[in-house]
C-alpha positions as CSV (number, residue, x, y, z in Angstrom):
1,X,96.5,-36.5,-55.3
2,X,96.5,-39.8,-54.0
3,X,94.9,-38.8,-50.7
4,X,91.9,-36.9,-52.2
5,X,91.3,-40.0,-54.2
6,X,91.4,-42.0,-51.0
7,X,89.4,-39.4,-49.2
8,X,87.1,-39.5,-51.8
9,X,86.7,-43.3,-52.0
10,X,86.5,-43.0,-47.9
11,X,83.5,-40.7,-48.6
12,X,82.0,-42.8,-51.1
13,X,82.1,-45.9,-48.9
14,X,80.2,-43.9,-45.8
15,X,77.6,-42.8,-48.2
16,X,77.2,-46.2,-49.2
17,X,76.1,-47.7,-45.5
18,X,73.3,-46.4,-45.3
19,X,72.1,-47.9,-48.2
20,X,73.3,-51.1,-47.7
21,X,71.7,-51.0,-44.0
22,X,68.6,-49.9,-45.6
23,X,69.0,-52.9,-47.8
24,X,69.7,-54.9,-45.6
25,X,67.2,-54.1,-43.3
26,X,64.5,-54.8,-45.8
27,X,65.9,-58.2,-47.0
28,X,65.5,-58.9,-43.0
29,X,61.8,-57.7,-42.8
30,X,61.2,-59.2,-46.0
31,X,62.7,-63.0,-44.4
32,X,60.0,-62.3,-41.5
33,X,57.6,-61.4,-43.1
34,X,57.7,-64.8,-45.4
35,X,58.5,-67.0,-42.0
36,X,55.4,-65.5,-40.5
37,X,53.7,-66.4,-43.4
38,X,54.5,-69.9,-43.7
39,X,54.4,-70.4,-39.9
40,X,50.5,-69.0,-40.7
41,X,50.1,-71.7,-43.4
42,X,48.2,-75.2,-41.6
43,X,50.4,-78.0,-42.5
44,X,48.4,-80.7,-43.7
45,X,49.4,-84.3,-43.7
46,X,47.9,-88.2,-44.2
47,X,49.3,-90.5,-42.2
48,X,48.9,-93.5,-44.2
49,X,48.9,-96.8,-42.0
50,X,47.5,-100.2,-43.5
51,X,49.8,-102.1,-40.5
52,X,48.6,-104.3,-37.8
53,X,47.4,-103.3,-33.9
54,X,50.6,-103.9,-32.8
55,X,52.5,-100.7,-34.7
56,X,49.0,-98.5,-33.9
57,X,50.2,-97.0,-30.3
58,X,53.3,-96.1,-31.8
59,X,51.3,-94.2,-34.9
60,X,48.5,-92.7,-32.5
61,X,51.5,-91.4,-30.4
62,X,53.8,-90.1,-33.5
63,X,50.0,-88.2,-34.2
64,X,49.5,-86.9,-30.6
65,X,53.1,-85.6,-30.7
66,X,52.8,-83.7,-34.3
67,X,50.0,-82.0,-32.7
68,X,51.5,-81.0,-29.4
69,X,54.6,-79.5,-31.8
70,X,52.1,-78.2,-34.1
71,X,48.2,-77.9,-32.5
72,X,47.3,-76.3,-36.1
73,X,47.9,-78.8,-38.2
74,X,45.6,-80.7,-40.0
75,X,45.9,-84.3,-39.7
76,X,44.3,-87.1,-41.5
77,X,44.6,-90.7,-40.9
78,X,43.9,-93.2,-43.9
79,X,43.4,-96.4,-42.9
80,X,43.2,-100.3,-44.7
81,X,44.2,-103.4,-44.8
82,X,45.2,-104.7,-41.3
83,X,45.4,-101.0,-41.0
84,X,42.2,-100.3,-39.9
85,X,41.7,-102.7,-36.8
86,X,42.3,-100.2,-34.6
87,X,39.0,-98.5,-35.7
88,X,37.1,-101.4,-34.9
89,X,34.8,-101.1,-31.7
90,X,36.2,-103.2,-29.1
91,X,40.0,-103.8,-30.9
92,X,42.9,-103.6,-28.0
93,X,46.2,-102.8,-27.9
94,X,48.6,-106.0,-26.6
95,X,48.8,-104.2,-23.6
96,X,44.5,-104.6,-23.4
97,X,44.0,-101.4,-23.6
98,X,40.9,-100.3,-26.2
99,X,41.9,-97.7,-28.9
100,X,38.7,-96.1,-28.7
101,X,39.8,-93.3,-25.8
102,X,43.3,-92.4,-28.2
103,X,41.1,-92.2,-31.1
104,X,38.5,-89.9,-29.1
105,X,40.9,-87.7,-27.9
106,X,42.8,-87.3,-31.2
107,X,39.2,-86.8,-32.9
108,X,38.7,-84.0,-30.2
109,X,41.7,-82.6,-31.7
110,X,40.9,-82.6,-35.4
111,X,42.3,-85.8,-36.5
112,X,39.9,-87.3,-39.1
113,X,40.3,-91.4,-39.3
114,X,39.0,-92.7,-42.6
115,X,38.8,-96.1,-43.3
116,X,38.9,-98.2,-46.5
117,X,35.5,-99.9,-47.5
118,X,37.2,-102.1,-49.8
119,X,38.9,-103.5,-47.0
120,X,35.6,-103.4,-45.1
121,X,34.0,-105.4,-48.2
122,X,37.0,-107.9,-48.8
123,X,36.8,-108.8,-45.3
124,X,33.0,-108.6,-44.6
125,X,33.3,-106.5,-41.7
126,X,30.1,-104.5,-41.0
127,X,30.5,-100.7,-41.2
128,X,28.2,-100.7,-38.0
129,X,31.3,-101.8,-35.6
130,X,33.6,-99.4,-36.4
131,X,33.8,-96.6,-34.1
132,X,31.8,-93.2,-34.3
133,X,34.9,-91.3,-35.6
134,X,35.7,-93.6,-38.5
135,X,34.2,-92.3,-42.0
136,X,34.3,-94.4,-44.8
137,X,35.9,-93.9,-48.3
138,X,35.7,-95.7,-51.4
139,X,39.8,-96.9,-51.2
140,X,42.0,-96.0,-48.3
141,X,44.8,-95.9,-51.2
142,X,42.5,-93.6,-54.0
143,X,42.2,-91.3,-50.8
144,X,45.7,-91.5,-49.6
145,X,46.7,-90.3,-53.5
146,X,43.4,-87.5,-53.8
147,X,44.8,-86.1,-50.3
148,X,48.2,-85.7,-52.1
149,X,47.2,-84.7,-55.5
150,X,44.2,-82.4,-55.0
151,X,44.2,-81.1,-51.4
152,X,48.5,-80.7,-50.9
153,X,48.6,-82.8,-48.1
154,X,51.8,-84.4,-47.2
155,X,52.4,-88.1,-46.5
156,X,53.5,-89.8,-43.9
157,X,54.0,-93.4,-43.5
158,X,55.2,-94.2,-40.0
């Protein structure tokens, strides 16, 4: 008796595999098909920078490389304070090298640079020497928090 029941429990347990590879199987395509969703989703982030000319490079190059490990996403640099000398016509790095070709190039990519007018206001700096790829907003910091709240971007301070 106690090898029918073992045969029988034997049986039971191949019947079962298939099942459970079935199962299985559909958990895995199931796991894919969510990665391939979320790999589909554009990731969208603010880099928030209100630091002097000196940290910029570093920043424009942290941008460059999110977008050479991820050409979809959608990046957005807010900019005030000391943060937005960079987007000043002319402004160099220390090594004398203008920003203007980084901040082309990254606009060519999709980066947007907006730039604080309260800033521009505090400091009476005319809107007419920033660069052709700066767009003004109200507050850098109102549009750093709206980017979060409203549009789901994530934020970055580097």
């Amino acid at each position: 008796m106690l090898a029918i029941a073992s045969l029988a429990t034997f049986a039971h347990a191949q019947d079962a595999k298939p099942a459970q590879s079935t199962a299985a199987v559909k958990a895995s395509a199931a796991q894919k098909a969510s990665t391939k969703k979320v790999a589909e989703k554009t990731v969208k982030v603010v880099y928030h920078v209100n630091t002097d000319v000196n940290t910029v490079p570093a920043i424009l190059n942290n941008v460059r490389n999110h977008l050479n490990a991820d050409p979809k996403a959608k990046i957005v640099v807010v900019t005030h304070g000391p943060g937005i000398n960079f987007l000043i016509q002319d402004a160099k790095d220390s090594q004398g090298r203008e920003f203007s070709g980084s901040v082309s190039e990254l606009a060519g990519r999709g980066v947007e640079f907006r730039v604080c007018n309260n800033t521009l206001t505090s400091r009476n700096i005319d809107p007419g020497t920033l660069l052709m790829e700066a767009k003004i907003v109200p507050s850098g910091v109102a549009e750093v928090a709206r980017l979060q709240a409203l549009e789901g971007y994530v934020y970055l301070k580097p």
